[in-house]
C-alpha positions in Angstrom: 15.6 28.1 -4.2 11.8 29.0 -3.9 8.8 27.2 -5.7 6.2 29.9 -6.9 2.7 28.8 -6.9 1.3 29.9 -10.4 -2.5 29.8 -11.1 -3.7 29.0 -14.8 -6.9 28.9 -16.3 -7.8 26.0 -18.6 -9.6 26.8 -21.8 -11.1 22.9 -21.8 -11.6 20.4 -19.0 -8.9 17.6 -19.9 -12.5 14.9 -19.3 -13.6 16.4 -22.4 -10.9 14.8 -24.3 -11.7 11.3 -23.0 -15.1 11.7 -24.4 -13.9 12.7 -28.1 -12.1 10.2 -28.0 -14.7 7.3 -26.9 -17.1 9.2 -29.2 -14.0 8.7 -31.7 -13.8 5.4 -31.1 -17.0 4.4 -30.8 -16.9 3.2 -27.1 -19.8 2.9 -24.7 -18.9 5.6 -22.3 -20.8 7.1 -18.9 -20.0 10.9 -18.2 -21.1 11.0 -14.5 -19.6 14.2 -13.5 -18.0 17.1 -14.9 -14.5 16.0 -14.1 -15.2 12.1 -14.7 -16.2 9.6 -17.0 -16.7 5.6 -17.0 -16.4 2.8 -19.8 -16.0 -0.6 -20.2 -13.5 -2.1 -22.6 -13.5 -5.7 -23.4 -10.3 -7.5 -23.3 -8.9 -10.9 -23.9 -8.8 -11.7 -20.7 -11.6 -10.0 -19.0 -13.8 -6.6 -19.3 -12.0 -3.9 -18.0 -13.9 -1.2 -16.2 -12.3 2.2 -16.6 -12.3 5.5 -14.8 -10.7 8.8 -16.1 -10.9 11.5 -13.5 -9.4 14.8 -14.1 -8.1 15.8 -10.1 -7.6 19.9 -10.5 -5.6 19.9 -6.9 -2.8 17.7 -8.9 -3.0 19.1 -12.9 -3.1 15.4 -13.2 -5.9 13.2 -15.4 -6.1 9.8 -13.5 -7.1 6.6 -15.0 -8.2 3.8 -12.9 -9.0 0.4 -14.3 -10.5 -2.1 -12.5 -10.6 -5.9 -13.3 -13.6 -7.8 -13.1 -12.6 -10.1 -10.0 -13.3 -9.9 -6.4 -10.1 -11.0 -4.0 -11.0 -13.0 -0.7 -10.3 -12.4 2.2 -8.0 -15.6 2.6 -6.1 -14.9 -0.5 -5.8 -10.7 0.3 -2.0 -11.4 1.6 -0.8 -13.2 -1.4 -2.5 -11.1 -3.8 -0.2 -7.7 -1.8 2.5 -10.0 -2.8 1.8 -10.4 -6.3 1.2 -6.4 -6.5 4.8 -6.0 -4.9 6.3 -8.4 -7.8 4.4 -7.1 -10.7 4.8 -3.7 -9.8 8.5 -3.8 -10.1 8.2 -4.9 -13.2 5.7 -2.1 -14.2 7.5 1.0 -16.0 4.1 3.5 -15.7 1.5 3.0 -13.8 1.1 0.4 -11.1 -1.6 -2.0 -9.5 -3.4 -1.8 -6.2 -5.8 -3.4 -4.3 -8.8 -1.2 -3.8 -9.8 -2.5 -0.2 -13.5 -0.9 -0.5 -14.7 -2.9 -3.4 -12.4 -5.9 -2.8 -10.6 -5.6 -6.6 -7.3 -5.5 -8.2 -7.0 -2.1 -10.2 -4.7 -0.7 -12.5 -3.8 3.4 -12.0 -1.9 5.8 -13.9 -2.0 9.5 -14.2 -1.2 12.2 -17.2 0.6 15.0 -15.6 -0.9 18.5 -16.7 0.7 21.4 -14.9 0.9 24.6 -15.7 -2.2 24.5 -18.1 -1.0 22.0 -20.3 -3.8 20.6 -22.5 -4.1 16.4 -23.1 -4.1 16.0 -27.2 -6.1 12.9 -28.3 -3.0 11.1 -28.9 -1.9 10.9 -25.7 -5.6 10.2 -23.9 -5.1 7.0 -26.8 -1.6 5.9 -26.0 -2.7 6.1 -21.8 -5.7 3.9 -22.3 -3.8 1.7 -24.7 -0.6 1.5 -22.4 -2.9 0.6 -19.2 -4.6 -2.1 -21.4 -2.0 -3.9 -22.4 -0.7 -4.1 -18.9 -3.8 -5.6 -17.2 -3.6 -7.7 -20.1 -0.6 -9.1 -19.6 -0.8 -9.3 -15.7 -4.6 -10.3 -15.6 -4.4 -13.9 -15.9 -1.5 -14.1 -12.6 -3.8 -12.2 -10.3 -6.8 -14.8 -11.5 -4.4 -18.0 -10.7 -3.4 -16.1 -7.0 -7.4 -15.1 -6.6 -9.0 -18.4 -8.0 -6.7 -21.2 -8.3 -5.0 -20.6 -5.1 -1.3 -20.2 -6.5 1.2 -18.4 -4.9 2.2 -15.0 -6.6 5.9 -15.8 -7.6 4.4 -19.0 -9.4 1.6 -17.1 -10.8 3.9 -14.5 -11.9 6.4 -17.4 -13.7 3.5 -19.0 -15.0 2.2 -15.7 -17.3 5.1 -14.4 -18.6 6.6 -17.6 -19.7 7.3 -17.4 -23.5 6.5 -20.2 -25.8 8.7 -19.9 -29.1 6.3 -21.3 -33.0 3.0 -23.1 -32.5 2.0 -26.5 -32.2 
């Protein structure tokens, strides 16, 4: 069995979508290419800073979202081991550490191929999907970065459920 290498022309750059929906939305937004564009969403836990970039190599539109916390150098090793914990718990996406600016992101991708065209719906349910999982991860990464926990403890700590109210 052979893979043929097909060639389609796009009507729209999938970028374009983010930015209806931002405009949509009403988010602050930065368009600072053709094939990317920047916001900033504000969270519970922190202000997330969010990259779509459409990559035409891979038919794929790639969200990156980084948190707003830089990792020292002492507590680099136990942060790679909170990534390895969370990210098995992760169904899409997972988290990295981006070594160049020294933060924890968030990165997921929208698969594209064969000309396929993103629908508003799905640009919303990406961005809402990666939200929700900084948000319920954000808080273990700041107890490993700035409270000096370890990552399995950190990890315990955050998804602990607490049943009524006091």
């Amino acid at each position: 069995m052979s893979l043929q290498e097909v060639s389609f022309e796009r009507a729209t750059n999938p970028v374009d979508m983010i930015e209806f929906v931002a405009a949509t939305n009403q988010w602050s937004f930065e368009r600072s290419g053709e094939d990317e564009i920047a916001m900033t969403v504000e969270g519970k836990w922190s202000d997330y800073h969010i990259s779509f970039s459409w990559m035409e190599e891979f038919e794929a539109l790639h969200l990156a979202c980084a948190f707003d916390m830089k990792v020292a150098p002492s507590r680099v090793t136990e942060v790679v081991r909170l990534l390895s914990l969370v990210n098995s718990q992760v169904l899409m996406g997972h988290f990295d550490l981006w070594e160049q600016e020294d933060v924890v992101i968030f990165r997921q991708s929208l698969l594209l191929a064969g000309g396929a065209e993103p629908t508003n719906q799905q640009v919303e349910v990406l961005l809402s999907s990666a939200l929700e999982t900084c948000e319920i991860y954000f808080q273990a990464f700041q107890f490993v970065v700035w409270s000096g926990m370890e990552a399995k403890s950190a990890l315990e700590t955050v998804l602990f459920e607490t049943v009524g109210e006091a």
